[in-house]
N, C-alpha and C positions, 0 to 999 in steps of 0.2 A: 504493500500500500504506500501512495504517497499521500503527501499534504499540499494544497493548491493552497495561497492563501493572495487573496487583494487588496491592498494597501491603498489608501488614503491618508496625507498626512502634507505635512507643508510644502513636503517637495512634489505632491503632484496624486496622480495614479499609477497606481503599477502592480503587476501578478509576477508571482514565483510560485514556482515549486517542487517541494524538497519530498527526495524521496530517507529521509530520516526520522526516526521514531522518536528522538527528541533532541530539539534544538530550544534557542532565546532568539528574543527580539529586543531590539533598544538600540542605542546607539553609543554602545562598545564595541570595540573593537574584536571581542571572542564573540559576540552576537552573528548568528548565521543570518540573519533578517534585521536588516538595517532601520533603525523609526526616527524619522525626523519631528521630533518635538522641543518646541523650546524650553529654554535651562531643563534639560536632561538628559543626560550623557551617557548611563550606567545601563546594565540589563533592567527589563522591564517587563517581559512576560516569558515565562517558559511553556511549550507547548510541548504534551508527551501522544503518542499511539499505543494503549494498551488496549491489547486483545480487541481491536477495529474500533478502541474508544479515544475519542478525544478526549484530552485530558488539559488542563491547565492552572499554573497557578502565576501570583505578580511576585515579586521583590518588594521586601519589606522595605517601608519607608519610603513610599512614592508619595511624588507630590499631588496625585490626582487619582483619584477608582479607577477602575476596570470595570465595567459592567457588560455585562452577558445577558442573553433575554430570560433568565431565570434570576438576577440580582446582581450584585456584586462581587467579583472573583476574591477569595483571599490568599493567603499564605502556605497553604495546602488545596495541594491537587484535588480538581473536581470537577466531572463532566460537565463537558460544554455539548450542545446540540453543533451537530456537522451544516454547515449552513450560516449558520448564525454569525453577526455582525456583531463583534467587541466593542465598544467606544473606549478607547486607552487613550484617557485623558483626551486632547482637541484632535486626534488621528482615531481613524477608524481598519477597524482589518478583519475580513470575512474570513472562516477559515472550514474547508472541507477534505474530504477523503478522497483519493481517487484509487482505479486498482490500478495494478503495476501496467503500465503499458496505455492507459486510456491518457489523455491529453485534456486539458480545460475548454469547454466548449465541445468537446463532442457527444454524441446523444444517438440513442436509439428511436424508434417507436416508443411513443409513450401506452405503455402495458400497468394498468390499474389491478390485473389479475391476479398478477405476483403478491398483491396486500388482503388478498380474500381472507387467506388463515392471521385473526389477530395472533395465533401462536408462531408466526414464523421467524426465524431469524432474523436476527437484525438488520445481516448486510441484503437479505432480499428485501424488507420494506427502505432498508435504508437509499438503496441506489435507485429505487423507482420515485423515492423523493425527491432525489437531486433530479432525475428526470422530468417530474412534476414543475420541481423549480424552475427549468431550462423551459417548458412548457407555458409557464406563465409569465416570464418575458418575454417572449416571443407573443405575446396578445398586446393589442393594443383597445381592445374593445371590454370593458369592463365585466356585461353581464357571462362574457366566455370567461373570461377569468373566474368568478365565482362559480358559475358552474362548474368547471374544470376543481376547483378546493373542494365544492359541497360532492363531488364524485368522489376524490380521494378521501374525504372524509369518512363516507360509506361502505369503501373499498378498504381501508386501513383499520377503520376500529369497526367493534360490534356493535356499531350503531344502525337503528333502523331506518332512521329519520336524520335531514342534516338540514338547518334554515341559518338564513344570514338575516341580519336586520341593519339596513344603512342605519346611522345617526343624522344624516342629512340628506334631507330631500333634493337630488341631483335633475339636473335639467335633462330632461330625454329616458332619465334611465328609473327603474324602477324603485323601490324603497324595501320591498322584502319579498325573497328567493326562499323556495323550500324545492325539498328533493326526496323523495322515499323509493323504494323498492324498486323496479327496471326501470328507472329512469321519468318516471312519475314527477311532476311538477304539481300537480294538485294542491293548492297551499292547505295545512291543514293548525288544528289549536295545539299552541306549544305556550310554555310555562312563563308568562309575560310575568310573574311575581319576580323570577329568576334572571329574567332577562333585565326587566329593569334595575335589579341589583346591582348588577356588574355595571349597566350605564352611569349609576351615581357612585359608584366605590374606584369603577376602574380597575375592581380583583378578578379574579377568576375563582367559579364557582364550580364545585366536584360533587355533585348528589351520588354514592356509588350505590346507594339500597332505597330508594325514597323514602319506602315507609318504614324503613327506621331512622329515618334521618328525624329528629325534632319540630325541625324548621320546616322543610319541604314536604312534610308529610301534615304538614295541614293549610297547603294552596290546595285552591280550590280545583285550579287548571290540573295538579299532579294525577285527583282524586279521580278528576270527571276525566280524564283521559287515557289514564291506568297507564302511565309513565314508570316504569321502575329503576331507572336510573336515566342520569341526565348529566351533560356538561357545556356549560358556557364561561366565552371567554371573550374582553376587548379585543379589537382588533386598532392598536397603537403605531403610527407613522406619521415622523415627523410632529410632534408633539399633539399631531390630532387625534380625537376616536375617531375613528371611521365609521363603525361599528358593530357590534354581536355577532358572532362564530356561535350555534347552538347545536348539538343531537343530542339524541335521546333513543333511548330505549322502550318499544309497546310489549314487548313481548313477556309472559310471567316468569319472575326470576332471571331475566339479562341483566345482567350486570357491566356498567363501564368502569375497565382498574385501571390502574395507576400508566400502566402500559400506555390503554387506550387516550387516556388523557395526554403524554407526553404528543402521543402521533396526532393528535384533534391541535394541539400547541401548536406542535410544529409546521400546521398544512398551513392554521391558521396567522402565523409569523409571515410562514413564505407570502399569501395572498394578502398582509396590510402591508408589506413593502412592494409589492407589485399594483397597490393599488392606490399606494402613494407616492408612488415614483408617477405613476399618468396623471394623479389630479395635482402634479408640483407640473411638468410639463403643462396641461392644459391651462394651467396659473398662468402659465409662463406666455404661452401662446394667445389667450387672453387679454392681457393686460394692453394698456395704450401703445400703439405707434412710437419710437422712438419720439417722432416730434411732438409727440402731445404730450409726449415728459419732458420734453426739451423748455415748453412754454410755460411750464410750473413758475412764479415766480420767486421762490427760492433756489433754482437750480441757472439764473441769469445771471454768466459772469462773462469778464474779459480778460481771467487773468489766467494763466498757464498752470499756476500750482493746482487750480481748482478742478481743471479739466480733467485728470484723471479722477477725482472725488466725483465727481457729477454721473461719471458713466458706472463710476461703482452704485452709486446712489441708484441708476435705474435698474440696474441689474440687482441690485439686495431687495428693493419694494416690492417686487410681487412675493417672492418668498416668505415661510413665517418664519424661520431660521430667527435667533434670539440674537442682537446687534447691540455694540455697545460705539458710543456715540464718546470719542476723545477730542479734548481741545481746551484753551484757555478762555477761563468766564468772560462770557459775553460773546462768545465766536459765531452764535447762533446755533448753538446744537438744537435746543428745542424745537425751533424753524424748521431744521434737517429732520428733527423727528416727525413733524407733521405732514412735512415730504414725502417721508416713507409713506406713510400712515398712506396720503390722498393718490398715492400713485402705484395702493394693491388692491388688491381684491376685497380689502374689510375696510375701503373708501365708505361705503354706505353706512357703517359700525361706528361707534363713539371710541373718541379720542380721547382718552384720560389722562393729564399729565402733571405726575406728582412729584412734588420737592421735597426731597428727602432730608433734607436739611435744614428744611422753615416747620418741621410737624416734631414737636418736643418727643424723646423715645419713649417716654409713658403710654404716647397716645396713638405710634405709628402700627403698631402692631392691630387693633382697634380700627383707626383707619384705610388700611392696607385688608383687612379680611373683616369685617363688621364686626359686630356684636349684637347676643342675644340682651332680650331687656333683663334688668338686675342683675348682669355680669358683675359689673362694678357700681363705685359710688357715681350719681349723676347717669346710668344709665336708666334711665326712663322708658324707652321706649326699642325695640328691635330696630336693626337700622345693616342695611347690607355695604360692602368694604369696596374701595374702589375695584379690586381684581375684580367684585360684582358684575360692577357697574360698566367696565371694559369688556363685557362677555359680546363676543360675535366680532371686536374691534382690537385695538391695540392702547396697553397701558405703557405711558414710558415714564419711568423713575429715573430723574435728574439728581444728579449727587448722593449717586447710589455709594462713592464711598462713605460718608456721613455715616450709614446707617449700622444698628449698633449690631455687634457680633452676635448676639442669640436672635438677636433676627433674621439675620442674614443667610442660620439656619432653615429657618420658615420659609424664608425667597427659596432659597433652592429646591425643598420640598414640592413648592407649588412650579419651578422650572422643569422639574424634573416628571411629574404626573402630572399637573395641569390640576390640582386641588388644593381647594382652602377650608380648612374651617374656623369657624364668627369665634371670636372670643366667648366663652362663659356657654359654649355649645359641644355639644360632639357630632352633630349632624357636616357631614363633607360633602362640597359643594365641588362639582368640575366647572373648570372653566373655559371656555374654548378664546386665549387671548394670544395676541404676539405682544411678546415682551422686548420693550426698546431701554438698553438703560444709557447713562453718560455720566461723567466726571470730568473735573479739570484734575483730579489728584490721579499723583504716581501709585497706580494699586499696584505694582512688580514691590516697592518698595513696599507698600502698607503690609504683601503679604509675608517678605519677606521680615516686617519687623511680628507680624502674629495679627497687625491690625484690620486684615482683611482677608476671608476665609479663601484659602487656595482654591478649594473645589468648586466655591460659588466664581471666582475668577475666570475658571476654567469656561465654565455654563453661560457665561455673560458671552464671551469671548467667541463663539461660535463665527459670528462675522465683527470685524469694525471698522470704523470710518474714524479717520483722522482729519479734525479741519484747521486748517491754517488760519494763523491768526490773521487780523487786519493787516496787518504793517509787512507782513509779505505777499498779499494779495491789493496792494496798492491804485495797481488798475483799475479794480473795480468805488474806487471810493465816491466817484463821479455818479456811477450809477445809484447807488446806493444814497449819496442825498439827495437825489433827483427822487427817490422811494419818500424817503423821510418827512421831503417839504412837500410832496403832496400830501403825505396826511397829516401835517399839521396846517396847509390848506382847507383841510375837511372839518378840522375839527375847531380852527379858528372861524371857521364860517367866509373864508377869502374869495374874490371871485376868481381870482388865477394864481396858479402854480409861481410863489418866487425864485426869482431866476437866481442862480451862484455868477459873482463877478469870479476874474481870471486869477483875480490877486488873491480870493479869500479861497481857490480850490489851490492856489499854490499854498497856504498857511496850511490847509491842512494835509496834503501831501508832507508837509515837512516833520508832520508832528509822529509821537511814536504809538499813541492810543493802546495805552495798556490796556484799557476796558474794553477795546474793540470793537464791535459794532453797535453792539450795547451803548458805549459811548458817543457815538457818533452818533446815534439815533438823537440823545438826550442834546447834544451840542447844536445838532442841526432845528430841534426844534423850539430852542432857547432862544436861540438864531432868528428863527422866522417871528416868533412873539415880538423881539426887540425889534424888527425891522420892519414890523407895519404892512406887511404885503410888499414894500420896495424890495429890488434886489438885493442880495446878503452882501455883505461888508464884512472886511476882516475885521471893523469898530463893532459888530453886529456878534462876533463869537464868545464864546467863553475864551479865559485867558488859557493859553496852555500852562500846566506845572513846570515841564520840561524846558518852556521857550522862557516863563518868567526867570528862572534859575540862570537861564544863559544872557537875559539883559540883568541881571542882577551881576553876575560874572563879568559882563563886560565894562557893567560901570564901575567895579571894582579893579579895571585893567590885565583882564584875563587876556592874553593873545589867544586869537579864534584860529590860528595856523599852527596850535601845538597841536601833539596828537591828543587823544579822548582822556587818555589815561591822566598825562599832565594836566589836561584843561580841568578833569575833575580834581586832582588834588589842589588846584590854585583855587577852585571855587569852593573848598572844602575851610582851604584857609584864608581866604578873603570871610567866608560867612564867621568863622570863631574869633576873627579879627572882628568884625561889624557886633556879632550878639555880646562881646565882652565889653565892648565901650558902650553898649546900649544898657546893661546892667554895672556900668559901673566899676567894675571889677569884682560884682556879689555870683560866683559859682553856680549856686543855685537858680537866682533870676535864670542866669547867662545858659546854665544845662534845660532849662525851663525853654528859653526862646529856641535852641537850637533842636531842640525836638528827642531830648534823649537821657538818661540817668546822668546825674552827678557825676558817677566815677568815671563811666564811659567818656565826658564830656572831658572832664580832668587829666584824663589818661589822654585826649584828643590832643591838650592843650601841649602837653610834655612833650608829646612825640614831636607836634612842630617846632618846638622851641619857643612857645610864649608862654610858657612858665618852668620854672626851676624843676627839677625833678624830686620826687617826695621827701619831706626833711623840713620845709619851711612850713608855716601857717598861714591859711588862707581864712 
């Protein structure tokens, strides 16, 4: 036997395959399988073949999980399903079986025959699965696809009956598939108690005896339909449900075991990533025209750095893929998140967008997932959380570093299944939202000091946008208060747009605008107030910090043809020259005016030489 396996990871896509019964993956150097992920250098996964089973365990002390479609790998060896898709931290890698001599991609007639005996061997159901697999990509038409699962379903376990239930009513296609006996579509009554279970839990549900089971033995559907065993399962892609994989058993005394449930998983795994790979395509295919994203007007620029952001922008908006949004305050993230938001597919859905930083941590928790009434003090009345209130749409949490570490747990929870539950509740709510988050903070360093949880970094990090600040995207600053003073046009009540003189767009090309556009907004429309409707003046601006400092410098006799470095230390000691004759010679005034402690101010003074070094009284 060998091992096929598909890699996804920073460096791209790519297939190998080893005909070795155990090898590692990472990015060591003794690693047979190469993983390009950032800061991690060491082994990362071992993968063994015993007795035709995969097997796998991680290296202790990663900085990110392993998860498999049955949870997370740990530190000791444990089957993994053949097929199955690992996420090893932000890289993903399929990995299956092949026999000696068969190549990836090749395939027979697909033969559902070989799964009649649920007693059969492993490798005979196993390789009619991977053929099943190969099977269901190659469709491009949904309802073949499910039938194609709801047939293996009946062909692999002892089930008599096999139904799917969409979660979402699709355009053209139907909302629920059933299948019994030769091939019968007849829809018939299945266990909707059960069914909807799984839609609000998102668990998988195992009835093996009904009417010993507590719970299932007293729906009414198990009773009136003489069900004796039954298994339902989400069907998860792409952070969506898709939804319900069901059989069942009519027959007295069938029983579905542990067996039958891993094969009803596995058909079920293969058909929601077959079925989320078409509806992320037809997202795709869907979505506007380049140029109808082009005219968004957050996405109008003229300046070179932004062009590649822009095309990233339109290419991440149709997907729900979880985005985090990088840059310095005021760059316009929020803007870019509303972008995203109006140029996917959940444009018709609410746009929820919370600050993580302005909601005290008492309250975020509360606000982020609701509360029932009488959770706490001051809860009055039941009240649903924003994740609620974004359901069908996208929430984006801005200054997602802010938020405190035992929370950050709970983000990832609800990143991770798409579930919330209300404060002072046990009732779990799904939620079907894309999550956008953004910081101006270094999270490499937060996590690196403990202050910001590795694994939620990891989750956030699926895509990002990096946006430049103002002052290297300069080109566009024209445009952008030509935005500005129309709507302080609108909201001044002006009958025409004021025009920018030549002089006052060269002042502000000159300036460095820490605040960024943010600022610029506020300058330009501080601008238009003072200016009455006439054209802006550079008499008409706010004063720059930066440009006050350099005629403050100058009238102090700074030469403007040093370089930066000297011009700042002449202006450092021109200003402790100035605040010391302004106080007097009193320290204190003088550390007062200059904007800084005492000793700092005093330690300032020594180093230039306008005062003695420690010894005397001051």
């Amino acid at each position: 036997m060998a091992i096929h396996l598909e890699i996804t990871d920073r460096g791209g896509f790519r297939e190998q395959t080893l005909e070795q019964d155990s090898f590692w993956l990472g990015g060591d150097e003794s690693c047979a399988v190469g993983l390009d992920i950032p800061d991690c250098q060491g082994r990362v996964l071992e993968v063994r073949l015993e007795e035709d089973q995969l097997t796998a365990r991680i290296e202790p002390g990663l900085p990110f999980p392993v998860r498999s479609a049955s949870g997370n790998l740990g530190t000791r060896f444990q089957t993994i399903i053949g097929g199955d898709i690992l996420n090893v931290g932000p890289a993903l890698v399929k990995l299956r079986c092949l026999s000696v001599g068969v190549q990836a991609g090749d395939g027979e007639d697909l033969d559902l025959d070989s799964m009649r005996d649920p007693g059969a061997p492993v490798g005979t159901w196993y390789q009619t699965f991977m053929e099943v697999a190969d099977h269901l990509e190659g469709l491009s038409d949904s309802q073949r696809m499910i039938r194609t699962a709801l047939e293996a379903v009946l062909q692999a376990s002892d089930a008599d009956r096999a139904h799917l239930l969409r979660s979402e009513e699709c355009e053209g296609e139907r909302r629920a598939y059933f299948l019994s006996g030769e091939g019968d579509e007849t829809p018939f009554r299945v266990s909707n108690s059960l069914i909807n279970r799984v839609l609000e839990t998102g668990r998988v549900l195992h009835v093996p005896v009904a009417s010993a089971d507590p719970v299932a033995s007293q729906f009414l559907s198990i009773r009136r339909e003489g069900i004796s065993s039954t298994i339902a399962l989400p069907l998860m892609a792409y952070g969506r449900n898709l939804g319900v994989l069901y059989a069942d058993c009519v027959r007295d005394g069938a029983v579905l075991g542990a067996e039958d449930l891993q094969r009803v998983a596995f058909i079920g795994r293969m058909l929601a990533s077959a079925l989320g790979n078409r509806d992320l395509v037809t997202d795709l295919i869907k979505v506007e025209p380049a140029g109808a994203a082009a005219e968004h007007p957050a996405l109008k620029t003229s300046s070179p750095s932004c062009r590649d952001l822009v095309e990233r922008i339109k290419l991440y908006a149709p997907t729900d893929y979880t985005l985090l949004l990088r840059g310095e305050t005021g760059s316009g993230k929020e803007v870019i998140a509303r972008a995203l938001h109006d140029l996917s597919r959940r444009k018709g859905g609410p746009f929820v967008p919370v600050n993580c930083a302005a909601i005290p941590g008492q309250l975020m928790e509360s606000m982020l997932f609701g509360h029932e009434k009488g959770a706490f003090t001051g809860a009055t009345e039941s009240r649903p959380g924003h994740f609620e209130e974004a359901h069908g749409g996208t929430i984006f949490l801005d200054e997602i570093g802010d938020m405190a570490l035992d929370l950050q747990a709970k983000i990832l929870r609800v990143l991770q299944d798409r579930v919330v539950t209300p404060v002072g509740s046990r009732r779990q709510t799904r939620v079907d939202v894309r999550i956008l988050a953004a910081t101006h903070q270094d999270l490499e360093q937060m996590t690196a000091e403990r202050r910001f949880r590795e694994d939620l970094y990891y989750r956030l990090r699926e895509l990002e946008l990096r946006l430049p600040s103002l002052r290297d995207r300069k080109e566009d600053i024209l445009m952008l208060c030509g935005r500005f003073l129309e709507e302080a046009a609108r909201e001044l009540g002006f009958a025409n747009v004021p025009e920018l003189a030549t002089e006052t767009l060269d002042n502000l090309q000159q300036r460095t605008w820490r605040g960024n556009i943010r600022e610029l907004r506020h300058v330009m429309k501080g601008a238009a107030l003072r200016a009455g409707g006439a054209p802006i003046r550079v008499s008409h601006l706010d004063p720059s910090p930066v440009m006050e400092a350099g005629s403050f410098a100058s009238r102090q006799g700074v030469d403007s043809e040093l370089p930066w470095k000297d011009r700042l230390e002449a202006q450092e000691l021109a200003a402790l020259r100035e605040t010391l004759e302004r106080s007097s010679g009193n320290l204190t005034k003088a550390a007062q005016l200059f904007g800084v402690p005492r000793t700092t101010y005093r330690e300032k003074l020594v180093k230039s030489g306008l005062l003695e070094k420690p010894g005397g009284k001051n």
